[in-house]
Residue frames as qw, qx, qy, qz and C-alpha x, y, z in Angstrom:
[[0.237, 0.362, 0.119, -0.894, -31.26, 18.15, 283.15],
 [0.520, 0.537, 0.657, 0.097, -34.72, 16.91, 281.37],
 [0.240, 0.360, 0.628, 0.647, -36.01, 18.01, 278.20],
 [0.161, -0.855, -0.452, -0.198, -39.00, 19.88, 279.71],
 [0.363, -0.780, -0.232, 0.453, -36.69, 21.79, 282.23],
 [0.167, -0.262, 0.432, 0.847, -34.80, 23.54, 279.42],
 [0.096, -0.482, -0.563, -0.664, -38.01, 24.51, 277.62],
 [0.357, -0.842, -0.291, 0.281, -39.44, 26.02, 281.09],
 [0.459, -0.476, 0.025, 0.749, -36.13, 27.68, 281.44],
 [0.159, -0.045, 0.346, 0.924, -35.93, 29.48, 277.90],
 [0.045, -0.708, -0.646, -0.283, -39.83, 29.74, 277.79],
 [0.272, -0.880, -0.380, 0.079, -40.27, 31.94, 280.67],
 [0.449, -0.545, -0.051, 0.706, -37.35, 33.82, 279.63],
 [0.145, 0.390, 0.602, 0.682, -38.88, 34.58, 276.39],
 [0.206, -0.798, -0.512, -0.243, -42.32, 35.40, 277.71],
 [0.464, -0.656, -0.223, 0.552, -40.64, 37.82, 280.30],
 [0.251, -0.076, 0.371, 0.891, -38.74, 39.46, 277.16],
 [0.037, -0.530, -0.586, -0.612, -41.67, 40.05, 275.07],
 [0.205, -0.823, -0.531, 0.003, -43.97, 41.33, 277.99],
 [0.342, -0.682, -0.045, 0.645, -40.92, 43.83, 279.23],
 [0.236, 0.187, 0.582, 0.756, -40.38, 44.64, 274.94],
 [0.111, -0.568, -0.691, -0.433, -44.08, 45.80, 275.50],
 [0.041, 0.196, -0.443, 0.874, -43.63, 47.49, 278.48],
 [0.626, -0.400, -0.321, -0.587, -46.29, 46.02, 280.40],
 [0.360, -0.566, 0.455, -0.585, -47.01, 45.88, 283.77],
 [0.768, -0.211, 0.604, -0.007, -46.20, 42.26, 285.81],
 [0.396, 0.672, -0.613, -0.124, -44.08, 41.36, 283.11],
 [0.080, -0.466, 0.843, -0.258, -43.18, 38.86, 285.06],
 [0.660, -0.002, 0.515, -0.547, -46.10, 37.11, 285.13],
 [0.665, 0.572, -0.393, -0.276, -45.90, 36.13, 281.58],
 [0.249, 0.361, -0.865, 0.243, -42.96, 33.79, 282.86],
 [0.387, -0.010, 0.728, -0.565, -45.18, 32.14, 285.78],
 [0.843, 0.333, 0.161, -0.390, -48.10, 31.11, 282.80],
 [0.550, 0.558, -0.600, -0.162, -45.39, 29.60, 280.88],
 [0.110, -0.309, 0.874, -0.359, -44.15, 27.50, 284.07],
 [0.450, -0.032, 0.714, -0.536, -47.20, 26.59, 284.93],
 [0.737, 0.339, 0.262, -0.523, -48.40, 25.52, 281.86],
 [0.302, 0.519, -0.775, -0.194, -45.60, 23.39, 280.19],
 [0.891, -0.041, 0.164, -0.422, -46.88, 19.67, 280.24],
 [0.621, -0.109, 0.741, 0.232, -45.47, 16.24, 279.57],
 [0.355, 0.350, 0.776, 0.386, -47.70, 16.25, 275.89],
 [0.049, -0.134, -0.405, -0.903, -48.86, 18.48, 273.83],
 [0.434, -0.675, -0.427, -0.417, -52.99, 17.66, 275.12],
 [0.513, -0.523, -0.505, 0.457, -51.95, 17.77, 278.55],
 [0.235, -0.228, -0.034, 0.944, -50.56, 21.34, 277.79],
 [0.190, -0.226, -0.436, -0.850, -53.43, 22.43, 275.76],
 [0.413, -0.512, -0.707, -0.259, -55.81, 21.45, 278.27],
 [0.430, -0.486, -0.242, 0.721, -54.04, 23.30, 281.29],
 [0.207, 0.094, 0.328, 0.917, -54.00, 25.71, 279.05],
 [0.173, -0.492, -0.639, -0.566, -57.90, 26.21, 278.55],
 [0.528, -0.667, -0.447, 0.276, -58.61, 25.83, 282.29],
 [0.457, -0.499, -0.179, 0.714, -56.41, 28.58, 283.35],
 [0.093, -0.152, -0.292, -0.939, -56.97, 31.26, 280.19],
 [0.180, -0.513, -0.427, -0.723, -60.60, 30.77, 281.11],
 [0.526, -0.682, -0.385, 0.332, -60.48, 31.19, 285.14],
 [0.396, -0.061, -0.098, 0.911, -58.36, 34.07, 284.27],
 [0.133, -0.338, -0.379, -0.851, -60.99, 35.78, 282.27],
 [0.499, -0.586, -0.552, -0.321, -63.50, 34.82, 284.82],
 [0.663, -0.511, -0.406, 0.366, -61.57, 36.35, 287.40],
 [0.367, 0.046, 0.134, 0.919, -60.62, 39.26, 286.00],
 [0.228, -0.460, -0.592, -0.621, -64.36, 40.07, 285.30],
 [0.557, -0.686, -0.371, -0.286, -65.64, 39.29, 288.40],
 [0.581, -0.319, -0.412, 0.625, -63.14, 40.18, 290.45],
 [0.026, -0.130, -0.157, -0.979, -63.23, 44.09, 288.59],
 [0.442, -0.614, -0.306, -0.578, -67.05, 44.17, 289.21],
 [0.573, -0.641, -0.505, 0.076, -66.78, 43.17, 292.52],
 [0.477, -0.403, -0.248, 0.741, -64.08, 45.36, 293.91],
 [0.142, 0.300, 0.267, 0.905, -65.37, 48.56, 291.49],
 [0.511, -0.608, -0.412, -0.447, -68.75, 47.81, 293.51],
 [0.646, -0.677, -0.310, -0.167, -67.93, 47.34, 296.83],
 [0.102, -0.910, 0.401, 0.021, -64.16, 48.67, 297.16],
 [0.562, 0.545, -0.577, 0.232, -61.06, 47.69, 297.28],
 [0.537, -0.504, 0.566, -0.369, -60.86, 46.04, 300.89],
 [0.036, -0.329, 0.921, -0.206, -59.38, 42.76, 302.08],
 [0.583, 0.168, 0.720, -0.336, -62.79, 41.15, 302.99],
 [0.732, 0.482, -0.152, -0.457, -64.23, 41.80, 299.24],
 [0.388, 0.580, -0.682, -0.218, -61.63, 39.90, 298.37],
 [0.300, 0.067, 0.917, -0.255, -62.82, 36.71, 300.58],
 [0.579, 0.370, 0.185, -0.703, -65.92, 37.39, 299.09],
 [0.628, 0.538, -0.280, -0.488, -64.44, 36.44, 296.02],
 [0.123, 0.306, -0.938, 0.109, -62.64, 33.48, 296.62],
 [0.481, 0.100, 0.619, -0.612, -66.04, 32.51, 298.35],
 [0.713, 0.475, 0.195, -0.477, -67.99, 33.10, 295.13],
 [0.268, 0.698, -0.533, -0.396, -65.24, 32.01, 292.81],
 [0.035, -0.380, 0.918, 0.109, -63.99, 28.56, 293.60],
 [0.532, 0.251, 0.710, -0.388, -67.38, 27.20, 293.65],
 [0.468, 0.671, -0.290, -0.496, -67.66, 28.71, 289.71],
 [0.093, 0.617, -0.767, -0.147, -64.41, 27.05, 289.03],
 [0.362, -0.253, 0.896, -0.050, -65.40, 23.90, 290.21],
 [0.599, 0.367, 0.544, -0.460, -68.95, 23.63, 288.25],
 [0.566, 0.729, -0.258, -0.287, -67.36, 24.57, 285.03],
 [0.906, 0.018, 0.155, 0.394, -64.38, 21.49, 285.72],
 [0.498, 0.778, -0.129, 0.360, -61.61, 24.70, 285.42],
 [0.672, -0.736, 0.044, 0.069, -60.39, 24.50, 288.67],
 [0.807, 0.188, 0.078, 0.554, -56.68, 23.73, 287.30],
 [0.196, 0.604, 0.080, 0.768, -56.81, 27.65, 286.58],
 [0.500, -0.799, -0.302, 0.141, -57.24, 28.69, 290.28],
 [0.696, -0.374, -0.002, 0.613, -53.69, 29.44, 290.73],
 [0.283, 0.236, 0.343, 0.864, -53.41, 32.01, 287.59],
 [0.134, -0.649, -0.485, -0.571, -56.71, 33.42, 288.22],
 [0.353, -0.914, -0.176, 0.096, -56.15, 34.67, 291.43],
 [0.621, -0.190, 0.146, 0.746, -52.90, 36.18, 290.49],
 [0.008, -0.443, -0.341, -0.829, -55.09, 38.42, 288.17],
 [0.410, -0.846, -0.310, -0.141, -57.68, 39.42, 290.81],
 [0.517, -0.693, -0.146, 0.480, -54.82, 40.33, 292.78],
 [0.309, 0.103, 0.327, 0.887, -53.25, 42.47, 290.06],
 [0.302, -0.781, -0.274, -0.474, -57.13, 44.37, 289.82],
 [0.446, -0.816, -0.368, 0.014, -56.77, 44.20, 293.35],
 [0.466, -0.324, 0.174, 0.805, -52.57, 45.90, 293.86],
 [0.216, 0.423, 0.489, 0.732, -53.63, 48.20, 290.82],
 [0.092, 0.555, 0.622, -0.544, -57.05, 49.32, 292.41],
 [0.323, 0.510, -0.056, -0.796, -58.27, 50.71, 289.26],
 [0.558, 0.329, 0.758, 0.075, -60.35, 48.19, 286.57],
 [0.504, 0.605, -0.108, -0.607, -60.31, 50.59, 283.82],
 [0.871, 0.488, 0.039, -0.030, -59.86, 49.07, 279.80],
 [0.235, 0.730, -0.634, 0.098, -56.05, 49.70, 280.06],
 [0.423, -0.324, 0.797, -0.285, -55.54, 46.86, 283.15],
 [0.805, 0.249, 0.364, -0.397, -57.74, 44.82, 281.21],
 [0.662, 0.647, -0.378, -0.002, -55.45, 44.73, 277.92],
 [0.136, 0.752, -0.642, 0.063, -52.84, 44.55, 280.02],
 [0.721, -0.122, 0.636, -0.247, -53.89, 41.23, 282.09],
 [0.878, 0.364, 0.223, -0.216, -54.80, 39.94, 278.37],
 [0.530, 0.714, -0.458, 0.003, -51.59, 40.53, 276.48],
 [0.226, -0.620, 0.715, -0.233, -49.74, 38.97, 279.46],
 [0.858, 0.036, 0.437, -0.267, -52.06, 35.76, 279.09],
 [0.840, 0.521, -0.143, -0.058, -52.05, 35.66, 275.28],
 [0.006, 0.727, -0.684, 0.051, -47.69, 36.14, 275.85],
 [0.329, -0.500, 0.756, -0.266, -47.55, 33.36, 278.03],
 [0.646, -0.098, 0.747, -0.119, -49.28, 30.68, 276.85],
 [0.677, 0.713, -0.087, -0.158, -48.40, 31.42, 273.35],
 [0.034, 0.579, -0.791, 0.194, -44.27, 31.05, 274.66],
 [0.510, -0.291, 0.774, -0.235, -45.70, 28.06, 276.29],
 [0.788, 0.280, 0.547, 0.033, -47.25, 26.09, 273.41],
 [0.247, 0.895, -0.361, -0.087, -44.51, 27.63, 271.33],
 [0.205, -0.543, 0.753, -0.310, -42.23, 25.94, 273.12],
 [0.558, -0.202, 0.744, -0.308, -43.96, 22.88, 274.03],
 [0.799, 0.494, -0.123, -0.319, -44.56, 22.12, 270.12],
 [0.119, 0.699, -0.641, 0.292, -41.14, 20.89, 270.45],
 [0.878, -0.215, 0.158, -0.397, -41.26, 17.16, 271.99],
 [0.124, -0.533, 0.811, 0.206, -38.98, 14.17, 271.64],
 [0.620, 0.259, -0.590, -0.449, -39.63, 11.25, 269.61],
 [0.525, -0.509, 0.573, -0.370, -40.49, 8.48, 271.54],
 [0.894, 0.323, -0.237, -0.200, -41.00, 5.71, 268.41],
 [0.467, 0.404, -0.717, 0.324, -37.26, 4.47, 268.87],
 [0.348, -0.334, 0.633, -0.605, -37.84, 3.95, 272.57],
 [0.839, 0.147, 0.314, -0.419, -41.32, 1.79, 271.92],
 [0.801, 0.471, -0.370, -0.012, -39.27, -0.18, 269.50],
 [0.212, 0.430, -0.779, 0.404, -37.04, -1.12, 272.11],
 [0.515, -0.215, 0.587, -0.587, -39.32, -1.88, 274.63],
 [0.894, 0.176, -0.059, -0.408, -41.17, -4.17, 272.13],
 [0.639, 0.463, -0.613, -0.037, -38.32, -5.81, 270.85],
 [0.042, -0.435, 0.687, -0.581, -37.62, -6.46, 274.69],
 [0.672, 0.052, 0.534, -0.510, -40.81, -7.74, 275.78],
 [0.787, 0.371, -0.365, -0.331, -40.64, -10.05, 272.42],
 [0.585, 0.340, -0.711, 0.191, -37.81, -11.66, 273.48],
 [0.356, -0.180, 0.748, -0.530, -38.65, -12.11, 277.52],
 [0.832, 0.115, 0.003, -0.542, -41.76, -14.06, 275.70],
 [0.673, 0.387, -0.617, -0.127, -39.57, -16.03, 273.67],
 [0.148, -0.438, 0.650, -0.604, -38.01, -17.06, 277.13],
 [0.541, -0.174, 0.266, -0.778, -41.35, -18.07, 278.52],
 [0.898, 0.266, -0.085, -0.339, -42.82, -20.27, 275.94],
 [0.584, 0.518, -0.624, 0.045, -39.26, -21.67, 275.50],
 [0.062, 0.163, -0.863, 0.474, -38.78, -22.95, 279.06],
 [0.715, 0.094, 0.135, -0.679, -42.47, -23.73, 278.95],
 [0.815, 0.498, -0.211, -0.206, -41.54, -26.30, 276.36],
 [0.391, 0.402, -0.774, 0.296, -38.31, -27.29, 278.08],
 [0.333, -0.033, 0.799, -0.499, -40.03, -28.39, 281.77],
 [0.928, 0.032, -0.016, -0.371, -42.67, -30.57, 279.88],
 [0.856, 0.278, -0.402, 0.167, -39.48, -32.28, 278.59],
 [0.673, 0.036, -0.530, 0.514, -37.70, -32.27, 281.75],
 [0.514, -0.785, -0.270, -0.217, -39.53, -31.42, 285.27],
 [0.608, -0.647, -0.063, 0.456, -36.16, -30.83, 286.93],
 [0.451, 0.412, 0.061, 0.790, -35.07, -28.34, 284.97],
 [0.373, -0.646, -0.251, 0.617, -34.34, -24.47, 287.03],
 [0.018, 0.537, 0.290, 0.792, -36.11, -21.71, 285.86],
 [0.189, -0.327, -0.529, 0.760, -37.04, -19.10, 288.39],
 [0.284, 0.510, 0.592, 0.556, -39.48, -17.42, 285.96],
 [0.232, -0.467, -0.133, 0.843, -38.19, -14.00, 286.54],
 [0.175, 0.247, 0.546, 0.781, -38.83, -13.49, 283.13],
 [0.133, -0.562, -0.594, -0.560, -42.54, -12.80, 283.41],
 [0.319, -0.813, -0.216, 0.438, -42.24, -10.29, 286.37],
 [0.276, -0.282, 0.270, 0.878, -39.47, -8.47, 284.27],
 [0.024, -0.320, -0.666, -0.674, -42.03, -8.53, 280.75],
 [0.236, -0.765, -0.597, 0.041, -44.90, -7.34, 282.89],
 [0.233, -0.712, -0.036, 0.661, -42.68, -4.33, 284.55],
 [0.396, -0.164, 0.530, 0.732, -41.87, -3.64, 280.67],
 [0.031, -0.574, -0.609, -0.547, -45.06, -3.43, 278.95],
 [0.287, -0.825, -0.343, 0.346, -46.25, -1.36, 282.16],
 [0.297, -0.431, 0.167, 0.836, -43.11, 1.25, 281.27],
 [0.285, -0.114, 0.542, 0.782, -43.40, 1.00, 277.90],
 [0.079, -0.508, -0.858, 0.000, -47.13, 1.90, 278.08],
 [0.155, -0.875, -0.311, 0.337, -46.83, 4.78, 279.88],
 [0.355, -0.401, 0.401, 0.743, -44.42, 5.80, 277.25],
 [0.196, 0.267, 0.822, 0.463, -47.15, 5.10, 274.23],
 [0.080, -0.857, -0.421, 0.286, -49.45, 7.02, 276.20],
 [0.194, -0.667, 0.175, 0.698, -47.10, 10.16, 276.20],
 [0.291, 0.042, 0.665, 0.687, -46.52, 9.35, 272.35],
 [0.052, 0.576, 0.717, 0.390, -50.29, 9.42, 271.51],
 [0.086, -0.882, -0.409, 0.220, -51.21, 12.36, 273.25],
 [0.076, -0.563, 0.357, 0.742, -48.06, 14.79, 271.46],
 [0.025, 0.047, -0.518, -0.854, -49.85, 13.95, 268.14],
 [0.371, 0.295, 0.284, -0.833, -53.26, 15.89, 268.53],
 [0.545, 0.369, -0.082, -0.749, -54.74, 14.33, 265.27],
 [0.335, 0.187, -0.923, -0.035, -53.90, 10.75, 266.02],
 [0.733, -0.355, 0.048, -0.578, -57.10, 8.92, 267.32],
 [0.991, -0.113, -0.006, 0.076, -55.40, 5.58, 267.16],
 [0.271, -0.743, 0.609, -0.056, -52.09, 4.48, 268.73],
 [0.765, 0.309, -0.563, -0.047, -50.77, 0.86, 267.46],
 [0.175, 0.255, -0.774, 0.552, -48.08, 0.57, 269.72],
 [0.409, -0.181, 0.619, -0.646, -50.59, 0.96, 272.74],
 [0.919, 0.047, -0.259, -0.293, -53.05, -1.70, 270.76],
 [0.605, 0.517, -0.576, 0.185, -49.72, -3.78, 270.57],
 [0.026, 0.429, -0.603, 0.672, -48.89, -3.54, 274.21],
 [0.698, -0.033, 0.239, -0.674, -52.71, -4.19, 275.58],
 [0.909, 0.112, -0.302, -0.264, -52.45, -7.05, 273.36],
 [0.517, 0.436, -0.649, 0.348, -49.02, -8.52, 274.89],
 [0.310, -0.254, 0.503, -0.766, -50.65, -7.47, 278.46],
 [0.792, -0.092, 0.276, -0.537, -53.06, -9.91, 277.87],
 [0.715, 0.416, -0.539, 0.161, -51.04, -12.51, 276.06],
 [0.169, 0.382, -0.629, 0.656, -49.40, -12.33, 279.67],
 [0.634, -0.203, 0.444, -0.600, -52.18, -12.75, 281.89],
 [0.870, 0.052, -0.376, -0.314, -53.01, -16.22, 279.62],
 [0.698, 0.357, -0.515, 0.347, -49.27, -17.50, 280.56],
 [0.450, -0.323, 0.555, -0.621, -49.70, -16.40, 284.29],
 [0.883, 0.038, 0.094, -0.458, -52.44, -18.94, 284.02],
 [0.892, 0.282, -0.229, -0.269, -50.62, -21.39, 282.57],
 [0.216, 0.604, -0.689, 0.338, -47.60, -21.74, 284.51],
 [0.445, -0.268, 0.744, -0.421, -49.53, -23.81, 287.11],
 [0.952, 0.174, 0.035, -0.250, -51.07, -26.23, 284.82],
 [0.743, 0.528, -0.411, -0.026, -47.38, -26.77, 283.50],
 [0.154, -0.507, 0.792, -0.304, -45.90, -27.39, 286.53],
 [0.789, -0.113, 0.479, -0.368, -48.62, -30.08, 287.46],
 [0.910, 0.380, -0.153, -0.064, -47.76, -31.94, 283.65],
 [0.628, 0.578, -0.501, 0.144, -44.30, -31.76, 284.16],
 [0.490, -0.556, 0.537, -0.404, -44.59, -33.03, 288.01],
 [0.944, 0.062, 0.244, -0.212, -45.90, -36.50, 286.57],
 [0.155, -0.471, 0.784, 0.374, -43.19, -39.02, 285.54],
 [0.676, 0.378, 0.629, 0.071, -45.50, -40.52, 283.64],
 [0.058, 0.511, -0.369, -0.774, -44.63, -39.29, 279.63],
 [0.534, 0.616, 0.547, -0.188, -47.32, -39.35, 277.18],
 [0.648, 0.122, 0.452, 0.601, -46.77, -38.51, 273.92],
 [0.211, 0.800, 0.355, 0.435, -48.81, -35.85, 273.43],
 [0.351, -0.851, 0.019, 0.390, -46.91, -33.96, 276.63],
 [0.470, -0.099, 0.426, 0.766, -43.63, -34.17, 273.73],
 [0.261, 0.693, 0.528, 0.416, -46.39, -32.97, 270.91],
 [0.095, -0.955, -0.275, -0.063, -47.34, -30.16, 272.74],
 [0.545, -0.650, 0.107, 0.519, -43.59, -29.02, 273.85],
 [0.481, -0.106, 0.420, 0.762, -42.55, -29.10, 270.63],
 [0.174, 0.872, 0.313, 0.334, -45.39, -26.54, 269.57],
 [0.314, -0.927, 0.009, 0.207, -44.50, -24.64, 272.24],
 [0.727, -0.265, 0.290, 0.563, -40.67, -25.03, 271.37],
 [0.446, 0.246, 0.477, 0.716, -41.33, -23.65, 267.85],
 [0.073, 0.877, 0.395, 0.264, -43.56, -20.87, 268.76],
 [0.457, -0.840, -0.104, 0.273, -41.00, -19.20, 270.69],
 [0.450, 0.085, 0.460, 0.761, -38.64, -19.08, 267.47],
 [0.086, 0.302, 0.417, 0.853, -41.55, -16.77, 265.90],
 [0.356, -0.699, -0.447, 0.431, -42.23, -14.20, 268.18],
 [0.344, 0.168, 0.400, 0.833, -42.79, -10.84, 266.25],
 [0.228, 0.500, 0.189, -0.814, -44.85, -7.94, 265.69],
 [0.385, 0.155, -0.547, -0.727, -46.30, -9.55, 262.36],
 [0.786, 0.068, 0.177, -0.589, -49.14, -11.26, 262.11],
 [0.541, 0.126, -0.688, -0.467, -48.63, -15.07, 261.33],
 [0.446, 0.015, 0.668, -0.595, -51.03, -16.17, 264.09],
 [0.869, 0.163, 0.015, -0.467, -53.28, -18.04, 261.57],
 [0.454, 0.531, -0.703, 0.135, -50.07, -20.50, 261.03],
 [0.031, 0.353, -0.826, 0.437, -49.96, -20.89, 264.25],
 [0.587, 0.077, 0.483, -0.645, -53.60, -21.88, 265.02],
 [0.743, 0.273, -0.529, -0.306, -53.55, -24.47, 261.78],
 [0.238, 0.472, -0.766, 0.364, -50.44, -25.79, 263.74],
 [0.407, -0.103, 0.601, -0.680, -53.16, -25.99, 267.09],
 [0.701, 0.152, 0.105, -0.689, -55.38, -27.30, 265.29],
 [0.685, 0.351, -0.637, -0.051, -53.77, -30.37, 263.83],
 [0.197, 0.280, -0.749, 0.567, -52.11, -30.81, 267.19],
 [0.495, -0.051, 0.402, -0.769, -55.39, -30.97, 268.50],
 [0.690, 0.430, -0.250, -0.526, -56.76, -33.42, 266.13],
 [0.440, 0.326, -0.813, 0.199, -54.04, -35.47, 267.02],
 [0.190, -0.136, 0.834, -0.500, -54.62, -36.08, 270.58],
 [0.713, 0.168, 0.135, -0.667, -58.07, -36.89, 269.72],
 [0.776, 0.324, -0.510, -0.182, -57.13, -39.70, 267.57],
 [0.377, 0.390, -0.824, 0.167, -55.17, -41.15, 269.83],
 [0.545, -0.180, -0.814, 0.093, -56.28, -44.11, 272.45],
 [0.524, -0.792, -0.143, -0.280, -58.47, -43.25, 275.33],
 [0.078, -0.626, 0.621, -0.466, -56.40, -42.92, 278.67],
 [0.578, 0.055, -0.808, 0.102, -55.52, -46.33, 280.46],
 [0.470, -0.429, -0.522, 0.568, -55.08, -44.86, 284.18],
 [0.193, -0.839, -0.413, 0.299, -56.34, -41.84, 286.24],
 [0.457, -0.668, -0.004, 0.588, -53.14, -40.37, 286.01],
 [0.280, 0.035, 0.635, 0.719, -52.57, -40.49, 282.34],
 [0.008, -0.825, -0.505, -0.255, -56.59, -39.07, 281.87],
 [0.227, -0.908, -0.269, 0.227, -55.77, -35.86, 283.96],
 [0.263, -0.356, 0.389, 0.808, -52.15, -35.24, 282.10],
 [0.319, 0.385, 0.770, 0.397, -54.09, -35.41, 279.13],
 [0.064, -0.848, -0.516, -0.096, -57.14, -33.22, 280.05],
 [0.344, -0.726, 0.085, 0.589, -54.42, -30.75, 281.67],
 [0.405, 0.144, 0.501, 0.751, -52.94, -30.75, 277.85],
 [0.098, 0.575, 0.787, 0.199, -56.07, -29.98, 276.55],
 [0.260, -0.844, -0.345, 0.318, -56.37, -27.53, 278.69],
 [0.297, -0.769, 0.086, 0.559, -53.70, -25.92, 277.60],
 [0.179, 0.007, 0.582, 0.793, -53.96, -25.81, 274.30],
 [0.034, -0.846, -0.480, -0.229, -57.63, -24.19, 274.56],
 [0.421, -0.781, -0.144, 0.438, -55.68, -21.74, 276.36],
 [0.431, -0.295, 0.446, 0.727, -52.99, -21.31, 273.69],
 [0.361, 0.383, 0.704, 0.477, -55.75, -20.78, 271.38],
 [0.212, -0.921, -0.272, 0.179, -56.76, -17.78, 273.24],
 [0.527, -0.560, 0.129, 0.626, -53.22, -16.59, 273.14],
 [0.361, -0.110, 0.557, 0.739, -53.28, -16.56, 269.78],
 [0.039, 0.741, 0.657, 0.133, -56.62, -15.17, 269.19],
 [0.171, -0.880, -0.148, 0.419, -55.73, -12.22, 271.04],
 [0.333, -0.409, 0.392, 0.754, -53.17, -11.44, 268.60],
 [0.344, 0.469, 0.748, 0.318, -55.22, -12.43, 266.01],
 [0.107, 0.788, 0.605, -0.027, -57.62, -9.45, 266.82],
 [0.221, -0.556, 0.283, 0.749, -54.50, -6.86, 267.14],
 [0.233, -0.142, 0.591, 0.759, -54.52, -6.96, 263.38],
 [0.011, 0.608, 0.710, 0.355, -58.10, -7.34, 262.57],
 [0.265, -0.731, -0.373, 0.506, -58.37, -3.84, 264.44],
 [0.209, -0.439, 0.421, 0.766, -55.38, -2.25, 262.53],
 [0.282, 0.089, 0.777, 0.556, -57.19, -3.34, 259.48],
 [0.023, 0.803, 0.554, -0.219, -60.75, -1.44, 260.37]]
């Protein structure tokens, strides 16, 4: 049994109390705005919310003028459904169809629009979707969770870079890199979990985590990318020194894999390592120029990787 279905359950058995405590008529209904307006997040609920308190009101209005004007009969009531949903849709309240024609049909089972039906229709609103964002104030914490996921998708990295760094040094090694299908399905979960976070606190414009996540998401797309350049270095039995250089960045960046910032470390690290290959003797043969340039490659790539992180923090810091 979720969280939300036990807040549904004791909402609408609240809002039923209070409306029958008041002795007002559909009583019941009170329960049915609560149902329908319990959300995953606090905005989701406050926005259902708006839509449907103000199709009520607009249907209560125009449902009472029309049927006070031209009777109570079955067709009026097409009429209104004609004149209504077209309202609904221009104002973006449509959401609130369902509630709002529950009130027209209360004007219309009543058959009398005086100021009494009117209160009542209103008290039953206010009831309900006061029980419902009562109730829905009430939310679980989802921080522990996103701390798992991270810590998870830290270590599938580590993984990555580490067997990155183990097939330069040895092209028959057997890696099935599951990893970076699993870390991809992770940051996807754990995403739609950050979402849910940021929208239950109403006066949070910024979300870390989801920065955090976006940034790992692309971190990921680099290493897509890069998995076919390493295969092609570590296809060549030829070994160059700088194929060892570069493993053994890679080796050590996959020790310090973290949610802190020491991405300028690492890019000194690139940058030396770069510096290096430069210094060293042109290429002899074809094959030894295109491992090379493939390096290259992939340390203009790594420099991206680490940029992107870079910018995670220079955000946080705005």
């Amino acid at each position: 049994m979720g969280y939300r279905t036990i807040k549904t359950a004791v909402g609408a058995g609240l809002a039923i109390w209070i409306a029958s405590l008041l002795d007002l008529e559909f009583a019941t209904f009170a329960a049915i705005i609560v149902i329908m307006c319990i959300e995953k997040t606090k905005k989701k609920t406050l926005i259902t919310m708006k839509e449907k308190f103000f199709a009520s009101l607009l249907s209560l209005f125009l449902g009472a003028l029309l049927f006070e004007v031209l009777g109570y009969y079955p067709i009026v009531l097409v009429l209104f459904i004609l004149l209504f949903v077209p309202i609904l849709v221009r104002t973006h309240i449509q959401g609130g169809f369902v509630t709002s024609m529950v009130v027209v049909l209360h004007v219309y089972t009543v058959k009398n629009a005086n100021w009494a039906m009117f209160l009542n229709e209103l008290y039953i609103i206010f009831i309900g979707m006061g029980i419902a964002l009562l109730v829905n104030s009430f939310m679980p914490n989802f921080k522990r969770d996103i701390e798992t996921f991270k810590q998870e998708i830290e270590q599938k990295f580590e993984v990555i870079l580490f067997e990155f760094s183990a097939h330069l040094r040895d092209s028959v090694r057997n890696w099935d890199g599951k990893e970076i299908l699993e870390v991809e399905d992770l940051i996807n979960q754990s995403k739609s979990i950050a979402i849910q976070d940021v929208e239950n606190h109403l006066l949070r414009k910024q979300n870390k985590d989801y920065y955090y996540l976006e940034m790992r998401e692309d971190q990921l797309e680099l290493l897509k990318h890069m998995v076919k350049i390493i295969a092609i270095v570590s296809s060549s039995s030829l070994h160059v020194k700088q194929r060892e250089m570069f493993a053994e960045f890679l080796e050590n960046l996959s020790q310090n894999v973290h949610s802190g910032d020491t991405t300028d470390i690492s890019l000194h690290e690139l940058e030396e390592l770069n510096a290096s290959f430069r210094k060293t003797a042109l290429p002899k043969t074809r094959e030894e120029f295109e491992i090379r340039a493939n390096l290259f490659y992939l340390i203009f790539e790594m420099e991206n990787y680490l940029n992107i992180k870079k910018k995670l923090f220079t955000k946080r810091s705005r």
